[in-house]
ROGUBA-883310 format. One record per residue (C-alpha): residue in one letter; x negated, z, y negated. Coordinates in steps of 0.02 Angstrom, whole numbers, padded with zeros to 5 digits, always signed. Layout:
N
aXZY/...
***
This chain:
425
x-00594+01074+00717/x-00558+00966+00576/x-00607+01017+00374/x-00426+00974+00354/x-00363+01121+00486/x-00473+01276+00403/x-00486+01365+00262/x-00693+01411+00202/x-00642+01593+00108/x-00810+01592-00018/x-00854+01730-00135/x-00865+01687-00274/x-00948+01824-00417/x-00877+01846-00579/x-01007+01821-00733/x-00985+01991-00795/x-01081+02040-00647/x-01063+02216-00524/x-01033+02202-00360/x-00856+02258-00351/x-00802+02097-00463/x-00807+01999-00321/x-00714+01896-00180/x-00761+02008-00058/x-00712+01931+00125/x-00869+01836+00185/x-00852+01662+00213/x-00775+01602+00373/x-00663+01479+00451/x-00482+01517+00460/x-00370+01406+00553/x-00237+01430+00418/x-00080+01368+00564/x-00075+01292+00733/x+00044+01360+00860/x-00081+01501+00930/x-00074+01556+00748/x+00120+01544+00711/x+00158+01633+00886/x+00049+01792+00822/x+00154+01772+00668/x+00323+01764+00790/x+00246+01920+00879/x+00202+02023+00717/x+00391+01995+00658/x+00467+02044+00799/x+00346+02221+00779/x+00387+02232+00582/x+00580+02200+00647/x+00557+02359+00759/x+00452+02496+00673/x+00473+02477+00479/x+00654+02365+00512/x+00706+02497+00620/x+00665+02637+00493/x+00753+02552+00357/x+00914+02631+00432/x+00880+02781+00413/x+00994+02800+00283/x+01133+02803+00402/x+01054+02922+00509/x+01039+03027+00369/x+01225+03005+00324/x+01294+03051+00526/x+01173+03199+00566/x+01207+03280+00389/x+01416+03264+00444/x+01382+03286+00639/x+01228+03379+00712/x+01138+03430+00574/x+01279+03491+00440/x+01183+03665+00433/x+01024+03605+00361/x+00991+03528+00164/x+00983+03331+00134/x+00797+03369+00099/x+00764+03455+00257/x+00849+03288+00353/x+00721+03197+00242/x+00585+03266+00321/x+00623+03176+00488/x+00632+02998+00386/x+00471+03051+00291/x+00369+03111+00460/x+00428+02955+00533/x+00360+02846+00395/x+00201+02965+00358/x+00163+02941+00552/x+00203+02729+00521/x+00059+02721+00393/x-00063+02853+00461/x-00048+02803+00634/x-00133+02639+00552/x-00295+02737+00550/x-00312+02741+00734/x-00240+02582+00781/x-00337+02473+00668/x-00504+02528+00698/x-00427+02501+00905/x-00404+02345+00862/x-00554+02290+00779/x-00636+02344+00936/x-00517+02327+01089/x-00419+02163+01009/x-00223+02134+01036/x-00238+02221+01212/x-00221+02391+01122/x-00041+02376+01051/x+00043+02390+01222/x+00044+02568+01248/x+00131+02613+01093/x+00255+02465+01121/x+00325+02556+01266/x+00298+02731+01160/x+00423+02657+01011/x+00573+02592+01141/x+00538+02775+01248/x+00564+02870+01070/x+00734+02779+01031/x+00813+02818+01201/x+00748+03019+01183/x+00836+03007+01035/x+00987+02945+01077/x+00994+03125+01198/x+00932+03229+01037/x+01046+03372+00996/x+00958+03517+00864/x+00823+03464+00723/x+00668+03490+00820/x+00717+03367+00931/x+00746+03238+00804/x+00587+03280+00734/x+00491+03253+00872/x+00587+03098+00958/x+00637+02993+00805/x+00501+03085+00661/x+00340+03103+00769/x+00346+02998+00920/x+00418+02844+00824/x+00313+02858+00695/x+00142+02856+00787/x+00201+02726+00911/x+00250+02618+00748/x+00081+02634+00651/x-00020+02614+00818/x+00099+02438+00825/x+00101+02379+00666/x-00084+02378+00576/x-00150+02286+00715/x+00000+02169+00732/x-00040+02129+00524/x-00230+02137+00529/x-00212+01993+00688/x-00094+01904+00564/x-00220+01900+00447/x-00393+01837+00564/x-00289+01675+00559/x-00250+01637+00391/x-00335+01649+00230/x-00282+01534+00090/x-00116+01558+00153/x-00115+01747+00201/x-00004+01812+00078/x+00142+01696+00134/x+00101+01704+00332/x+00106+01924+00301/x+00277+01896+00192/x+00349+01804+00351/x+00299+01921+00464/x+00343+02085+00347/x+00524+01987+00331/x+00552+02046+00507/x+00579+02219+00432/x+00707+02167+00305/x+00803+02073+00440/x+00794+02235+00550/x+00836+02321+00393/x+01021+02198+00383/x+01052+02231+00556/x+01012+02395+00605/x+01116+02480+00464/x+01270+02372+00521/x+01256+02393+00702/x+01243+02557+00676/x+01381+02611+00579/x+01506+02537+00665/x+01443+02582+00841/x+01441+02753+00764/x+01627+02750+00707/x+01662+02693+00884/x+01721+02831+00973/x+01694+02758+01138/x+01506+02700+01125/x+01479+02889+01043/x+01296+02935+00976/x+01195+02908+01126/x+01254+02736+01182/x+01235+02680+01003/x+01073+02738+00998/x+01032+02675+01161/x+01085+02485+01139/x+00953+02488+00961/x+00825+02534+01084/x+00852+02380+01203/x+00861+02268+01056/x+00673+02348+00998/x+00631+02323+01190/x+00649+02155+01167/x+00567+02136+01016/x+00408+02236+01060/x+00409+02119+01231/x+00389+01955+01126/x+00246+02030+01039/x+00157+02085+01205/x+00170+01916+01240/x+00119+01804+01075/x-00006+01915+00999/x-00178+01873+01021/x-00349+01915+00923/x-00444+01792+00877/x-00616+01857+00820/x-00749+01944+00947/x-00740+02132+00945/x-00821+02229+00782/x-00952+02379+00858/x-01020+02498+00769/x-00957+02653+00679/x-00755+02662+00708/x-00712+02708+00518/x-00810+02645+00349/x-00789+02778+00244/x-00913+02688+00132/x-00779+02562+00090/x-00730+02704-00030/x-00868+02691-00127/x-00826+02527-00192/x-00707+02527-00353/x-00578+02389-00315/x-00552+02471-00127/x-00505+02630-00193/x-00395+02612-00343/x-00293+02458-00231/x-00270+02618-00099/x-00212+02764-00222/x-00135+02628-00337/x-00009+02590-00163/x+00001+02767-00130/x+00073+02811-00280/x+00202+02648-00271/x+00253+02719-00083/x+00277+02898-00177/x+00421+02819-00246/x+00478+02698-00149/x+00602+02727-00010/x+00702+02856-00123/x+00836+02711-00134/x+00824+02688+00048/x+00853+02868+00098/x+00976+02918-00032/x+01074+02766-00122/x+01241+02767+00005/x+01255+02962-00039/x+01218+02913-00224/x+01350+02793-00216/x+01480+02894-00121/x+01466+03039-00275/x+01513+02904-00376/x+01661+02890-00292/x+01616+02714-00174/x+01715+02736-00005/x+01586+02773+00148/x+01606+02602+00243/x+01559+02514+00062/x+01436+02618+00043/x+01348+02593+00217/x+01331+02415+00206/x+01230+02455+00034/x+01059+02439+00150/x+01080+02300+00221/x+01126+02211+00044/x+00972+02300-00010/x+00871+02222+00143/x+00949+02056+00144/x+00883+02024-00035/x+00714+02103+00019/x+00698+01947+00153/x+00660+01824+00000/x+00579+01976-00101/x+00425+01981+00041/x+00417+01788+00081/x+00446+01703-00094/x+00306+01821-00186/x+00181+01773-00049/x+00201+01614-00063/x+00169+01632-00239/x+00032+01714-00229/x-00078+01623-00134/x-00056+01510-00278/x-00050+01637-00433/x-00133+01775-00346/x-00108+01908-00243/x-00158+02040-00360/x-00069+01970-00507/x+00107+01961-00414/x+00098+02126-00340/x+00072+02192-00504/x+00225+02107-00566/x+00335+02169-00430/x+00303+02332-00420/x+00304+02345-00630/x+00488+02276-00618/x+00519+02417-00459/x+00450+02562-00569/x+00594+02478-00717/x+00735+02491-00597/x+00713+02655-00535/x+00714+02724-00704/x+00879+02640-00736/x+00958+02671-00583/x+01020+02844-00681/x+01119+02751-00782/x+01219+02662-00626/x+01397+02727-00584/x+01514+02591-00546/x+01537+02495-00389/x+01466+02340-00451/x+01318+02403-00545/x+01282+02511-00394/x+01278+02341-00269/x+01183+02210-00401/x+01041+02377-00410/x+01036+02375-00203/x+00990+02186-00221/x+00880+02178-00381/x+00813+02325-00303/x+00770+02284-00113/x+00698+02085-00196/x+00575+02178-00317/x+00519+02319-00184/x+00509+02172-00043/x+00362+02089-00108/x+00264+02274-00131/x+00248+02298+00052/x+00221+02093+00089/x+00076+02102-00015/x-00001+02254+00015/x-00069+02217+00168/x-00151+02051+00075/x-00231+02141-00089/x-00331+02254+00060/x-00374+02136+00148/x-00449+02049-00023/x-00549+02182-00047/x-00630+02185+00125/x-00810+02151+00140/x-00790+02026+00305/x-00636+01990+00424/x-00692+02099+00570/x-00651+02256+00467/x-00492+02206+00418/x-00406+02338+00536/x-00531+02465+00491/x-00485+02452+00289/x-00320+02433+00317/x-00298+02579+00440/x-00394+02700+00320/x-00297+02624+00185/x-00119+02665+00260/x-00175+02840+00327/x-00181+02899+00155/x-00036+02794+00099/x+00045+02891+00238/x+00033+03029+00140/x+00135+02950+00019/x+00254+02928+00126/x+00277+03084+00196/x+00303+03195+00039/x+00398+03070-00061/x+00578+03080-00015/x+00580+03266+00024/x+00499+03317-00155/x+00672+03196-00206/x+00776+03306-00075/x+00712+03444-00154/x+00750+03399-00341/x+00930+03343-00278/x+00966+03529-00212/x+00892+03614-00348/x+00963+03511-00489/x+01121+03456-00408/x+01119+03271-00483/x+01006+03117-00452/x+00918+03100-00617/x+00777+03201-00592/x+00732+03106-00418/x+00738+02959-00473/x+00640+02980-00644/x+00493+03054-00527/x+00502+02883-00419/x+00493+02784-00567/x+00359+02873-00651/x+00244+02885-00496/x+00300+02684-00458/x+00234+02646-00642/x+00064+02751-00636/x+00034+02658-00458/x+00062+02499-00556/x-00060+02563-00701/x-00192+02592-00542/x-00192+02425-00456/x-00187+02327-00611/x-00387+02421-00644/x-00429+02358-00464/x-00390+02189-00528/x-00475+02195-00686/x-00616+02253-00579/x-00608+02104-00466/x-00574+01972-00618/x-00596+02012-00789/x-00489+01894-00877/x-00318+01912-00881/x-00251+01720-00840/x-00377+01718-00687/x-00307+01695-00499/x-00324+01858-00426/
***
């Protein structure tokens, strides 16, 4: 293999000394492209498409079991199933990364077929427990055992380029996040598809998906033995703060997602404008996860994360003072641009902080098992502040607040790493 076809990741010390101000990955070869490279990428979009795509409609489900199935219970109890769904998404990490460090790509076809079999039970789902278990539980495991090894494969291949190849493959999501709000609505309003049948058709378009990745995703390193979890990683400055600085963003994040068509209806936006408000919010998050990564394997990954998430924390504070029609749409696309490059480049800044390439699944699993956590609470402690105050303000000051004090974290982690402010980090 050609100089001119790798990447050599050194580290590379800061003067200032410590061993947390560091490039931490250990230098290797990174093919950086080639087709066996781009067809993992292919096969980790297609997963990102299907687990967090998939969940960026819940929205809608949120909309049709609070008027159909589900009109006895509060909009924070319907939450919950979202928030399980995504807790599950991010913890489930913690056992299929270490899996993969060990077993390789081998490992993600189990909960491939688990994701397509929790869409069709479903689509037969009646009462809440059922939801919770089908859609909440089972979808949410089967998502996080896909989608931390899909990204930590993603990123054995590329190095100098990581941050763009991840915002490609984490565009898959916003793309799901266009057309599964769509396709959903109006199979919903069609009275002769019904529930189940439009439920059913999503889960052979996430059959297909989850088939291409079977297919194109491949490890490339040898298996890493040894202990399954590295709970020392916590020990190390930079590690941490990156990991509660990202829980605390999640905290806040998918408020919008859950509850801006309902925000917009009170404001007196008809229901079919108001559906398509997701996908607006997703399409714009396609360029906000590839365009920052591609950035910041130039600016750094560190430095534009920061800068994202600083604007996100900005427009959830202001989103109290949106009521009209317009105002409500140009915040859905400001809003899904400035969020899309926090979860593209999440995945990166871990990886950054990872002591060698082999434990990339390992850090990043432990890392999204407590992000998980995040994810779980978040939009029902917003449910909850929405029934008890009966207006929108106090929800979406808290996401704002906890965005901006996960901004405050991660920007230590990268003073750690670099202690000048105009540095690449």
């Amino acid at each position: 293999m050609s100089t001119s076809q790798v990447s050599v990741d050194r580290a590379t010390p800061n003067s200032s000394a410590g061993p947390d101000r560091l490039e931490l990955e250990k230098p290797t070869e990174f093919p950086e492209g080639g087709t066996r490279a781009w067809m993992v990428v292919l096969g980790a979009f297609c997963v990102s498409f299907s687990t967090f795509g998939y969940m960026n409609a819940f929205g809608v489900y949120q909309d049709y079991y609070t008027e159909h199935f589900l009109s006895n219970e509060t909009s924070s109890s319907i939450s919950w199933i979202g928030s399980v769904q995504v807790c599950f998404l991010f913890s489930g990490s913690l056992i299929g990364g270490p899996l993969f460090d060990r077993y390789g790509a081998s490992i993600i076809h189990i909960p491939a077929i688990a994701i397509v079999l929790s869409v069709m039970m479903t689509s037969l789902c009646k009462k809440y427990y059922q939801f919770m278990l089908a859609q909440g539980v089972l979808g949410g495991i089967a998502s996080g055992m896909l989608f931390a090894p899909v990204m930590t494969c993603v990123s054995h291949y590329f190095h100098n380029r990581r941050a763009a190849a991840l915002g490609v493959t984490v565009s898959g999501s916003s793309i799901g996040g266009v057309i599964f709000p769509i396709a959903l609505s109006k199979m919903l309003r069609n009275e002769s598809l019904g529930f189940g049948w439009s439920v059913r058709i999503v889960g052979f378009i996430i059959l297909f998906m989850v088939l291409i990745a079977m297919i194109t995703v491949r490890e490339r390193l040898p298996p890493r033995y040894g202990k399954i979890l590295l709970p020392a990683a916590f020990t190390r400055a930079p590690y941490t703060l990156v990991t509660l600085g990202i829980s605390f963003m999640m905290w806040g994040l998918f408020t919008p997602f859950f509850y801006l068509p309902q925000y917009a209806q009170s404001y007196g936006m008809d229901s079919q404008l108001s559906s398509y408000l997701l996908s607006i919010l997703n399409a714009t998050s396609v360029f906000g996860r590839i365009l920052p990564g591609m950035v910041a394997d130039k600016i750094g990954r560190f430095n534009i994360l920061i800068i994202n998430s600083l604007c996100t924390g900005i427009l959830l504070l202001c989103w109290i003072a949106i009521t009209s029609n317009a105002s409500i749409i140009v915040f859905a696309g400001l809003y899904g641009f400035f969020s899309g490059g926090i979860v593209s480049l999440m995945s990166p800044c871990i990886a950054q902080v990872t002591p060698s390439p082999d434990q990339i699944g390992t850090h990043l699993g432990m890392s999204m098992a407590i992000i998980g956590l995040a994810g779980l609470t978040g939009t029902p402690i917003c449910g909850a502040l929405l029934e008890r105050y009966g207006t929108y303000t106090q929800a979406a000051v808290f996401s704002g607040v906890v965005m901006l004090f996960g901004v405050v974290l991660v920007t230590v982690a990268r003073f750690y790493l670099r202690a000048k402010l105009l540095e690449i980090v």
